[in-house]
C-alpha positions, 0 to 999 in steps of 0.5 A: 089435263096437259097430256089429254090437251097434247094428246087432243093436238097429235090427234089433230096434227095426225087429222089434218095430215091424213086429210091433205093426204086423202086417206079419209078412214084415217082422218074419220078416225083421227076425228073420233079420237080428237072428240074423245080427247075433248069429252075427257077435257071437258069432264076433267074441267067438271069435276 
């Protein structure tokens, strides 16, 4: 579960630097990978 959550944070610091820099494929895919992270989280939570 720590290395998904840290995993979901570079996403997000990866998202948030793309955004300030305009490259929006980049950042669209910086978010995809961050709602993978958090569908991950949320099924280990489940199980």
């Amino acid at each position: 579960m720590n290395q998904l959550s840290n995993q979901y944070e570079i996403a997000k610091q990866n998202a948030n630097d793309f955004m300030k820099d305009g490259q929006i494929s980049a950042y669209l895919n910086a978010l995809s990978e961050m709602n993978k992270y958090k569908r991950l989280m949320n099924a280990v939570v489940a199980n």
